[in-house]
C-alpha positions as CSV (number, residue, x, y, z in Angstrom):
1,X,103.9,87.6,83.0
2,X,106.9,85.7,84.7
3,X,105.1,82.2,86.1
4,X,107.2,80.6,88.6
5,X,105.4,77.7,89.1
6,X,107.8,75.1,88.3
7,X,106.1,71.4,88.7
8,X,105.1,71.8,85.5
9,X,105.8,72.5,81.3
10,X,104.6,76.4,80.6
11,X,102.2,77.1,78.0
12,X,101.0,80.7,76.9
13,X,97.4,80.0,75.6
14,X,95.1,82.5,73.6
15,X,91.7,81.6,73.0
16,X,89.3,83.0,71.0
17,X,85.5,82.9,70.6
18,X,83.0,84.9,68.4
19,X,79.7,84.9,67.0
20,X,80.9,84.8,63.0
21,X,82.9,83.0,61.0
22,X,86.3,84.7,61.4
23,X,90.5,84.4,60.4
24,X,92.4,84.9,63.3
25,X,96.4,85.5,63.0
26,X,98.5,85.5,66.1
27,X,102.0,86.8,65.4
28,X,105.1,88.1,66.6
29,X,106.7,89.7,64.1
30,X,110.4,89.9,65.8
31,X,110.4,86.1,66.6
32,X,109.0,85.7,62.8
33,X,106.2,83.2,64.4
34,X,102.6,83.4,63.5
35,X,99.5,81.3,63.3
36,X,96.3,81.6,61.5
37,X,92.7,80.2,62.6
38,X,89.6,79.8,61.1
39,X,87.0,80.0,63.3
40,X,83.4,78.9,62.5
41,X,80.8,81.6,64.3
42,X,79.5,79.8,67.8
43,X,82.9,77.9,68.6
44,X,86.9,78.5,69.4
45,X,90.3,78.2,68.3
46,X,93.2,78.0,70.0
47,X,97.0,79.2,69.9
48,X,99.7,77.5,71.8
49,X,102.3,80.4,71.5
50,X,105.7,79.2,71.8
51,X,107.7,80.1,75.0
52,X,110.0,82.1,72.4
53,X,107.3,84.1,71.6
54,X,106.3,85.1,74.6
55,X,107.0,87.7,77.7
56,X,106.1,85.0,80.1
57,X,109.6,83.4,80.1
58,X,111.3,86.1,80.8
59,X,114.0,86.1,84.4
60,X,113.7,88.5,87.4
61,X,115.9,90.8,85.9
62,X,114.2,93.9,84.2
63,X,114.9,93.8,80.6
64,X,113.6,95.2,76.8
65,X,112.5,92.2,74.9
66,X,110.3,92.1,71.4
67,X,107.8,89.6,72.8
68,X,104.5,91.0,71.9
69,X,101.8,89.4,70.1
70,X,99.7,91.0,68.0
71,X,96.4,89.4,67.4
72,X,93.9,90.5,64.5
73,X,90.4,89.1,63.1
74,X,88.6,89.9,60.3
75,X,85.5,89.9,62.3
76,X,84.7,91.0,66.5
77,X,85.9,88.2,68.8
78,X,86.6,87.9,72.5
79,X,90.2,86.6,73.0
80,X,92.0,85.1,76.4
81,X,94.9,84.6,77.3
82,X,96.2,81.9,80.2
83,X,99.4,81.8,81.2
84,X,99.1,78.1,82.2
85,X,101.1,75.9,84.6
86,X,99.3,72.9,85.9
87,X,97.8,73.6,89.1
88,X,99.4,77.4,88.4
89,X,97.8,79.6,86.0
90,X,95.6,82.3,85.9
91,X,93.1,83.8,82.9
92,X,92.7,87.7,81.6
93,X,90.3,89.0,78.9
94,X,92.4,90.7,75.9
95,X,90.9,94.4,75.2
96,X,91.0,95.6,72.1
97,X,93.8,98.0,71.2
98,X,91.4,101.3,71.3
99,X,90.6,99.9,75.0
100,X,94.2,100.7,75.9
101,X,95.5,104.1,77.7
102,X,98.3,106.4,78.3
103,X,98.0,106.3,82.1
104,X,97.7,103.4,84.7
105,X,98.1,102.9,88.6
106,X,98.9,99.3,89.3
107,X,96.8,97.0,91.5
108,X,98.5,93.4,92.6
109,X,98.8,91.7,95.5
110,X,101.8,91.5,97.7
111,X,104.4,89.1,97.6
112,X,104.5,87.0,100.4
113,X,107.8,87.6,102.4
114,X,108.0,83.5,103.2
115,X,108.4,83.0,100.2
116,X,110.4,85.0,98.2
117,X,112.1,82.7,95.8
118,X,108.8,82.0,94.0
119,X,106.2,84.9,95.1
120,X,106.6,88.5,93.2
121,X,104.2,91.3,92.5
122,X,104.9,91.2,88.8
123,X,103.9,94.0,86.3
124,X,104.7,94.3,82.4
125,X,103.9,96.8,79.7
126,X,103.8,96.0,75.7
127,X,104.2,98.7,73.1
128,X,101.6,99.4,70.1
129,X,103.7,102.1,68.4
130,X,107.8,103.0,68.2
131,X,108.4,105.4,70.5
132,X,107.0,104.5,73.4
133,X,108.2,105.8,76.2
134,X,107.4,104.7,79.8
135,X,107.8,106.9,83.1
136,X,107.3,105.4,86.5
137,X,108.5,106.1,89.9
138,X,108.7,103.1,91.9
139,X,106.8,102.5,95.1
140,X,109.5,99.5,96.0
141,X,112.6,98.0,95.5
142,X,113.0,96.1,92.2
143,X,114.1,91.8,93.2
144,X,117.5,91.6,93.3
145,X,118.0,95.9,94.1
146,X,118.7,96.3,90.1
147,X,116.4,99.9,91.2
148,X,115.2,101.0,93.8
149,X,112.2,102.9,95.9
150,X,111.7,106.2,94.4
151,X,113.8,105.5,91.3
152,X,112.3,106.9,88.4
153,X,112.1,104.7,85.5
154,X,112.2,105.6,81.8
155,X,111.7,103.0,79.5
156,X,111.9,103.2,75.8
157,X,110.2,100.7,73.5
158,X,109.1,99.9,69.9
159,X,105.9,98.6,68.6
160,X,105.6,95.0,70.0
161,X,108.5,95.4,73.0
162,X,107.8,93.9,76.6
163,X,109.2,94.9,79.4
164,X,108.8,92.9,82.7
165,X,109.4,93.9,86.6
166,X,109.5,91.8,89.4
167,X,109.4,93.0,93.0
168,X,109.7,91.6,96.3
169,X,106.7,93.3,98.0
170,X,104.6,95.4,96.0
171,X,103.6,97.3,92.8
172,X,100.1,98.7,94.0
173,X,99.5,102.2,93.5
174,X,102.7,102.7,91.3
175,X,101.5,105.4,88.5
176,X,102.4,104.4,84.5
177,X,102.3,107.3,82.1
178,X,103.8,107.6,78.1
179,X,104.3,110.3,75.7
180,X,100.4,109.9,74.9
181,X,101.3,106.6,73.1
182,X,98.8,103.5,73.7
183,X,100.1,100.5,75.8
184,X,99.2,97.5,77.5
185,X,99.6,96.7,81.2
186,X,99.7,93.3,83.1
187,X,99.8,93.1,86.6
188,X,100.0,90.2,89.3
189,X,101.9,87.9,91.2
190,X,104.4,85.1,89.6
191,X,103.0,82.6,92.6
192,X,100.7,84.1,94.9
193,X,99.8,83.4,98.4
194,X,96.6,85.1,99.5
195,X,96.1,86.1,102.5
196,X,100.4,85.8,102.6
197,X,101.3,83.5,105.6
198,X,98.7,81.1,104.0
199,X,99.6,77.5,102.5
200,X,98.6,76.8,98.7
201,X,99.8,79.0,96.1
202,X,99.0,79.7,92.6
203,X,99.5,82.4,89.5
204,X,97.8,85.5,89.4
205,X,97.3,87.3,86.0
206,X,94.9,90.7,84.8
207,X,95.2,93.0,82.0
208,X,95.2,96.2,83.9
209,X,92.5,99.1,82.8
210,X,93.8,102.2,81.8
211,X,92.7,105.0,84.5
212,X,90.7,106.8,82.3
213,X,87.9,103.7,82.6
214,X,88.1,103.4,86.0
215,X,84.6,104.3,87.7
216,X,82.4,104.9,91.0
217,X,80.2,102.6,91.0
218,X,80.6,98.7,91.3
219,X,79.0,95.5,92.9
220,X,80.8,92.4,94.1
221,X,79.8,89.1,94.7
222,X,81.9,86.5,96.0
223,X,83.0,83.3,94.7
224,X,80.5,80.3,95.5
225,X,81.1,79.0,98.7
226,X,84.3,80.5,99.6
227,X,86.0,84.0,101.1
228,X,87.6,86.2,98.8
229,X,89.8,89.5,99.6
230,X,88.4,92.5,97.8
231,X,91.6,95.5,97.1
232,X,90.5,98.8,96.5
233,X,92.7,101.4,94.3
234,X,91.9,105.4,93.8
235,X,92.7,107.5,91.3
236,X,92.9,110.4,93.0
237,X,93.3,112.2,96.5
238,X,90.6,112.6,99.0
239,X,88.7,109.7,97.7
240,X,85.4,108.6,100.0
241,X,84.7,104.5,99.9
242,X,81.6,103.2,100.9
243,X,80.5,99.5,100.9
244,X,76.5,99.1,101.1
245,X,76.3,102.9,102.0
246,X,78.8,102.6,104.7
247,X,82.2,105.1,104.6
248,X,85.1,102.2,104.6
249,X,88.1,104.2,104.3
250,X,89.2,107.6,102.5
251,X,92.3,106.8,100.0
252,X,94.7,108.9,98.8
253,X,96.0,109.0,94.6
254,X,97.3,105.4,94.7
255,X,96.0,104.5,98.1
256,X,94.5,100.8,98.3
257,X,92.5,99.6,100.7
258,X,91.6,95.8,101.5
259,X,89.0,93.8,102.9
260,X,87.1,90.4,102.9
261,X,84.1,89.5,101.5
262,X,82.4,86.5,103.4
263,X,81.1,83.7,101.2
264,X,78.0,84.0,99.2
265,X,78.1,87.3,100.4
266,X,77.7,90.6,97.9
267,X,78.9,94.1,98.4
268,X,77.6,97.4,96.6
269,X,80.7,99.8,96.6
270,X,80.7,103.8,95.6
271,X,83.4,106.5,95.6
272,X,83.6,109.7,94.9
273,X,86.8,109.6,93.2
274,X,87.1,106.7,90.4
275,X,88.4,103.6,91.5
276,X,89.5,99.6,90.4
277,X,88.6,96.7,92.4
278,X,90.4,93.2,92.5
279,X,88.9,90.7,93.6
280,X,91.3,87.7,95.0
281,X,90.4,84.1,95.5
282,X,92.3,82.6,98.6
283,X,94.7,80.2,98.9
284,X,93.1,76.5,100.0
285,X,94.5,76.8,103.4
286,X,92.4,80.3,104.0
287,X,89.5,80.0,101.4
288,X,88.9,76.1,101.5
289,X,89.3,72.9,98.9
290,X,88.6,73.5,96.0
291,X,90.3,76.6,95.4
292,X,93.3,78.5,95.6
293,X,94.6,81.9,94.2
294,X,93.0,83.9,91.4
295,X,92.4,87.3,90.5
296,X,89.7,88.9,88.8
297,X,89.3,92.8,87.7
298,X,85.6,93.7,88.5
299,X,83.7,95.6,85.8
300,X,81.7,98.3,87.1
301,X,77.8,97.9,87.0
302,X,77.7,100.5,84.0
303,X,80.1,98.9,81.8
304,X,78.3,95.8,81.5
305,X,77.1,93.8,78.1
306,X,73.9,92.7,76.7
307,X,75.4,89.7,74.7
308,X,78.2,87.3,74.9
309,X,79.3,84.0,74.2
310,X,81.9,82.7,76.1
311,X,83.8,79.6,77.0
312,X,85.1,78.1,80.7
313,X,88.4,77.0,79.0
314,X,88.5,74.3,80.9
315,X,92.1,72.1,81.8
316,X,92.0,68.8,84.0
317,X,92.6,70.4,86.9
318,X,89.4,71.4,87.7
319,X,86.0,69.9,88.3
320,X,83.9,72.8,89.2
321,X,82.7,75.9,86.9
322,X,80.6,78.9,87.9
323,X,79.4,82.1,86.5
324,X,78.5,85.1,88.7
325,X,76.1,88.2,87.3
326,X,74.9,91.4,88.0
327,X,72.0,93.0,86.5
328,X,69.5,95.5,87.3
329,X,66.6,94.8,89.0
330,X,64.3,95.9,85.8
331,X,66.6,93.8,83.7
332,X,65.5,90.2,85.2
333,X,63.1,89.1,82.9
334,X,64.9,89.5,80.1
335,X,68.2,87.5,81.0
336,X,68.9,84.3,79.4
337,X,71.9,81.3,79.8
338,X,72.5,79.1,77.0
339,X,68.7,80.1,75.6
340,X,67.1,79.4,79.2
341,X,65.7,82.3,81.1
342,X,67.5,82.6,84.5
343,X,65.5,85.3,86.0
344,X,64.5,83.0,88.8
345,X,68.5,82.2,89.9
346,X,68.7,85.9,91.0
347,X,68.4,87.3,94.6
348,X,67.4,90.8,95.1
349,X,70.5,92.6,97.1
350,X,68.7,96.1,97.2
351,X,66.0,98.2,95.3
352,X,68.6,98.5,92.6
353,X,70.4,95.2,91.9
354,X,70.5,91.5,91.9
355,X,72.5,89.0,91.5
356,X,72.8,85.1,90.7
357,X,75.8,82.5,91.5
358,X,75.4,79.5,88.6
359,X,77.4,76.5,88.2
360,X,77.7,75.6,85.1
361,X,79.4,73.2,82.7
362,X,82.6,73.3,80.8
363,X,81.8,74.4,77.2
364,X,80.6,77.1,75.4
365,X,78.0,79.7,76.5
366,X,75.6,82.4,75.8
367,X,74.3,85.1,78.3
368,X,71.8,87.9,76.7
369,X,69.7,90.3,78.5
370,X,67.2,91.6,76.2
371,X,66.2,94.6,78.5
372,X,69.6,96.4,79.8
373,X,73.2,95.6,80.0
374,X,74.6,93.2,83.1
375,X,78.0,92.5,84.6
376,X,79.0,88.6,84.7
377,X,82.6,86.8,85.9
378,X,83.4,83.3,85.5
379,X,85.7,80.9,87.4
380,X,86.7,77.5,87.5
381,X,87.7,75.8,91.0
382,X,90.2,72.3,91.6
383,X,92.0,70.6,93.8
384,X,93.9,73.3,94.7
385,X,93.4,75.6,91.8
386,X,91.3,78.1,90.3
387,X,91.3,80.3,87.6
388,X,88.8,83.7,87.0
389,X,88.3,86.2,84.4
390,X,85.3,88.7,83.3
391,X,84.0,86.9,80.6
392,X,83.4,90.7,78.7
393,X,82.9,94.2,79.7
394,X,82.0,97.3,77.6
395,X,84.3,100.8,77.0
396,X,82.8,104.1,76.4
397,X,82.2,104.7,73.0
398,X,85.6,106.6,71.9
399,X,85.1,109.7,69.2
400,X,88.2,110.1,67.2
401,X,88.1,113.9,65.7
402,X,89.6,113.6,62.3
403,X,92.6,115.8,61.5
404,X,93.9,116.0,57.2
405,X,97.9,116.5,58.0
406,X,100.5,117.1,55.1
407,X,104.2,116.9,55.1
408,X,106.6,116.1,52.3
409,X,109.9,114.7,52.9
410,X,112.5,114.3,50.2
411,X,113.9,110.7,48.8
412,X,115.4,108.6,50.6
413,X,114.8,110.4,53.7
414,X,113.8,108.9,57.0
415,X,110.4,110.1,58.8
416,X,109.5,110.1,62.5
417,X,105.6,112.6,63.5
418,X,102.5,111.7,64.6
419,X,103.6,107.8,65.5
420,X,104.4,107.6,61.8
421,X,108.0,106.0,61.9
422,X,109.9,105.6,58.4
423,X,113.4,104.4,57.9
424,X,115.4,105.8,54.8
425,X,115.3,102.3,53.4
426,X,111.4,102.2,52.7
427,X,111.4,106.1,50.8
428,X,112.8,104.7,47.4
429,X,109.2,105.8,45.5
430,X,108.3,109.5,44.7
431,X,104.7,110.1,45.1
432,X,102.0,111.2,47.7
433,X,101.4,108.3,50.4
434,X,98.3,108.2,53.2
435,X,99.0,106.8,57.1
436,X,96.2,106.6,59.4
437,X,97.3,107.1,63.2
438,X,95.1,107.4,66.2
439,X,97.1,109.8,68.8
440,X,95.5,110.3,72.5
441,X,96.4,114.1,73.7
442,X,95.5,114.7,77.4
443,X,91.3,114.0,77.0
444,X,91.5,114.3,73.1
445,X,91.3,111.6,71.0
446,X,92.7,112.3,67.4
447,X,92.7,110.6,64.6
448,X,95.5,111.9,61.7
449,X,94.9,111.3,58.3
450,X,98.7,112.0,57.0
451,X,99.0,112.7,53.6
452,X,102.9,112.3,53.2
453,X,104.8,113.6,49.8
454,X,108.1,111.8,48.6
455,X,109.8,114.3,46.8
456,X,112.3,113.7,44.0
457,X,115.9,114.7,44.5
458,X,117.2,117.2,41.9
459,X,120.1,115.9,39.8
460,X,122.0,116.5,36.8
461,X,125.0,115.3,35.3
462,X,128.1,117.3,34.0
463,X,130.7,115.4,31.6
464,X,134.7,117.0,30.7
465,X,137.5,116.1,28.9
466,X,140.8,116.7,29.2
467,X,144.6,116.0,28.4
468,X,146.7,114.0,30.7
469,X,147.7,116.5,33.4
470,X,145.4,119.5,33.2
471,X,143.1,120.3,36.1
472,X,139.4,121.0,35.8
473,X,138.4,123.4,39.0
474,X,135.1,122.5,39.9
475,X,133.3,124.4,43.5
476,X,136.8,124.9,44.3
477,X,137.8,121.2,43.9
478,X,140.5,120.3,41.6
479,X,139.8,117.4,39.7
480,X,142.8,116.0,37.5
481,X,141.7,112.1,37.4
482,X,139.2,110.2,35.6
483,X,135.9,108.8,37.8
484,X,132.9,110.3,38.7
485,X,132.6,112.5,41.1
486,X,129.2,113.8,43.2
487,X,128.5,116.8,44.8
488,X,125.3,117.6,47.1
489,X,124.1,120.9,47.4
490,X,121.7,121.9,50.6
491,X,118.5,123.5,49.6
492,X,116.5,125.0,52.5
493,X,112.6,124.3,51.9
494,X,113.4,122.0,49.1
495,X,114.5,118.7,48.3
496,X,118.8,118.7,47.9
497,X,120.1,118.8,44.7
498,X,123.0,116.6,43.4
499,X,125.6,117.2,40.7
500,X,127.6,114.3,39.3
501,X,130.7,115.6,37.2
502,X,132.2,112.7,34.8
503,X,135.6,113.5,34.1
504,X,137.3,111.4,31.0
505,X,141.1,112.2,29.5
506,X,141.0,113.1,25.6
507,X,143.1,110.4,23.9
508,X,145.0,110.0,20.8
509,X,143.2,107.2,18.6
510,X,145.3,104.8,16.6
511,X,144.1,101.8,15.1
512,X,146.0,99.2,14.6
513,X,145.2,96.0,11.9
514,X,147.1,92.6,12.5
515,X,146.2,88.9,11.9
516,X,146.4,85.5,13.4
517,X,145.6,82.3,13.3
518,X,142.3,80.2,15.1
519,X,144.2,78.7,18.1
520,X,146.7,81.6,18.9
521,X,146.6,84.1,21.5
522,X,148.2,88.1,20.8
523,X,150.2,89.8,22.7
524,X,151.2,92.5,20.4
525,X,151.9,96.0,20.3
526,X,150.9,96.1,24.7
527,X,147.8,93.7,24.2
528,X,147.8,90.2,26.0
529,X,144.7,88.4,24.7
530,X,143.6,84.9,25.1
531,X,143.6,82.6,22.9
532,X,141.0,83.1,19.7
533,X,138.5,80.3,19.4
534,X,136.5,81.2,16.4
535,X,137.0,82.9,12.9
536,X,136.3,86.7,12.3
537,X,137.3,90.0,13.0
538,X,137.3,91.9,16.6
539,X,137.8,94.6,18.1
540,X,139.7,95.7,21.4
541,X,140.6,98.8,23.1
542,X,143.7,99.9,25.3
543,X,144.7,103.0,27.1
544,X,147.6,103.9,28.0
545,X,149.8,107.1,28.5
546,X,153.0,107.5,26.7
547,X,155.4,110.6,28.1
548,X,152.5,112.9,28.8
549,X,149.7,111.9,25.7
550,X,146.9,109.5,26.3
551,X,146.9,107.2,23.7
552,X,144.1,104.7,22.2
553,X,144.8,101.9,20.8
């Protein structure tokens, strides 16, 4: 996303961590850039993209761009990405590409209206297949009026395309859907003031989850020492909040409701309608030094992990690190940090969960539960910074059902089903050819096996002769010059066929014998030839039509 902090260079960082020795490629395939990393199991690697390569420098007007980057490993890693100013940045966990969706509602947090120039709810969407195509209908005007309020927005893109909105006042609750094509959403704030009227500003920057893994049940705990704003998004109509067993507010598809959370405080929120929950770090002027905005996208008690490594990515700015957890009450015992058992940093909140707020150092670390899965966030606090991300978070397991599907195309025909996108250029081999494609229909999840046949085009040559000036009457076409000549033929259910006629005059031979000298050229009897070079005998040919005969000579 667009970072407006200006004090400082922009850097797009990606970091990744894993438990295995891995090789890591970061590329953008439009730009042509890419980088590979080894990464030995336990530590990280890094990728500074280039600001070419990236969506992040892109202006306040709405545009297409082929900024994505596309990440692969040969083996499972947890990847971040900071889109880092100094003393302006912000941190989001990458999910895996079967993690994405085909339906979002935005969450951000408003721009504040005294400060316009800088501060703007930002969102941006990335392709993973051609033919994406975006519908949204906007809950605000877009900066600068290029669209407005209830515009609806259709957006084409191809695998790997960004495309970047900046508003004014706010994306929340704006709904995202595609033709059943996986994307990627970012939402936030280019430089965020939170609450807005407050002094200190900073970056804000999440991967949005797709709707389909929002849930009903999560548990916040606030940032050490400090007051955070909790925003509350629903799915759906007629959706009951409570906090600690308490009804907070009833929200409406989209609806998003906001409150405080005091520091070193915890709140246990349900709904009966699924729901996200940012939680928002303050600016120093309303949350206190060290500190200012962040944003962080809570994971939901259930979707929690029983092993991660993890690293603080820590930049000069800051001086403080922290990790916050949640874990169920039976699961204490078994919960480790960095090999230590930390089952005595947690403080029962209610017969069903506990939680612990631990600073910890800048590097690498390990958290394991042996006995259930828990929910942990880390953050990193400065002279007026901060930065906070979940540090990992689990998906429902997704079952593909396999589907066998056969077409056949002819040569040198372009193909364009199932996500499968083939220009003419690449069908210049006959033969059967397999694509794998994963397609999301409504609540089915499909995975297509194509089995693709290039079939040969039918063709067959044809050859006449004739005298200067007769006709040959081919389909209707006369054809009274020599050249070649091709004719397709349309064959419904079948490949087409193509007929190539050669047409040649019939010509009077006459052979002619003469002699020079090595050194001379000829130009006899209508031949102009350069001069010979070498001893021997040769041989050249020219027609030519006398009157009405095609000679040979």
């Amino acid at each position: 996303l667009y970072n407006a902090g200006d004090q400082h260079p922009h850097q797009t960082l990606l970091t990744a961590i894993g438990d295995s020795n891995a090789t890591i490629t970061a590329t953008n395939p439009s730009t042509g850039w890419t980088a590979t990393r080894n990464l030995t199991a336990g530590n990280t690697v890094q990728f500074n993209v280039p600001l070419t390569s990236t969506t992040s420098n892109l202006s306040n007007t709405p545009q297409t761009k082929s900024l994505g980057l596309h990440v692969t490993s040969s083996a499972p890693i947890s990847l971040y990405a900071n889109n880092y100013r100094l003393k302006c940045n912000d941190v989001t966990l990458i999910y895996p590409t079967d993690a994405l969706g085909t339906h979002y509602i935005i969450q951000d947090y408003p721009t504040d209206q005294a400060h316009t120039s800088v501060s703007g709810a930002s969102v941006g969407f990335v392709a993973t297949t051609d033919n994406t195509t975006l519908t949204m209908v906007l809950p605000c005007n877009l900066i600068n009026n290029t669209a407005l309020v209830g515009d609806t927005l259709t957006v084409n893109l191809m695998q790997g395309e960004s495309y970047q909105l900046i508003t004014s006042t706010s994306f929340s609750g704006m709904e995202v859907t595609s033709n059943n094509k996986l994307f990627a959403v970012f939402q936030g704030n280019r430089v965020s003031y939170i609450p807005t009227g407050s002094t200190g500003a900073d970056h804000i920057y999440e991967q949005a989850i797709p709707v389909d893994f929002w849930d009903t049940n999560y548990v916040v705990v606030s940032t050490y020492q400090r007051t955070d704003h909790i925003r509350i998004t629903s799915s759906d109509n007629n959706c009951l909040v409570y906090s600690n067993g308490n009804l907070v507010c009833t929200l409406q598809k989209g609806g998003t409701y906001e409150t405080s959370i005091s520091s070193n405080n915890i709140h246990h929120y349900t709904s009966t309608k699924k729901v996200t929950i940012g939680k928002y770090l303050l600016s120093a002027s309303s949350g206190g030094n060290p500190g200012d905005p962040s944003s962080v996208m809570i994971t939901p008690v259930n979707k929690g992990v029983q092993h991660i490594r993890f690293s603080t990515l820590g930049e000069s700015e800051f001086d403080n690190y922290y990790i916050n957890i949640i874990a169920h009450n039976s699961n204490l015992s078994g919960i480790t940090l960095d090999g230590n058992n930390i089952s005595n940093q947690f403080f029962l909140f209610d017969t069903t969960y506990s939680f612990a707020r631990i600073p910890i150092t800048n590097s690498i670390h390990v958290l394991e539960s042996t006995l259930g899965p828990i929910v942990a966030e880390t953050y990193a606090l400065g002279n007026y910074a901060s930065q906070a991300y979940i540090v990992a978070r689990s998906f429902p397991e997704i079952i593909y059902d396999t589907i066998d599907f056969y077409d056949t195309i002819c040569l040198g025909q372009g193909y364009d089903t199932l996500n499968l996108t083939l220009q003419p250029i690449h069908n210049t081999t006959v033969g059967t050819f397999i694509f794998q494609r994963n397609i999301i229909d409504g609540s089915s999840h499909l995975h297509y096996i194509i089995h693709l046949t290039v079939l040969p085009t039918p063709s067959s040559e044809t050859y006449y002769a004739l005298a200067y000036g007769d006709t040959i009457m081919f389909d209707g076409i006369p054809l009274t010059e020599e050249g070649e000549y091709t004719f397709s033929y349309n064959a419904p259910g079948s490949c087409d066929s193509i007929v190539t006629v050669h047409i040649s005059y019939r010509y009077d031979t006459i052979n002619i014998y003469d002699t020079i000298c090595r050194g001379q050229s000829y130009t006899g009897n209508g031949f102009d030839l350069p001069i010979m070079s070498t001893v021997g005998t040769r041989t050249f040919l020219r027609d030519t039509i006398e009157g009405t005969i095609p000679h040979r000579y």
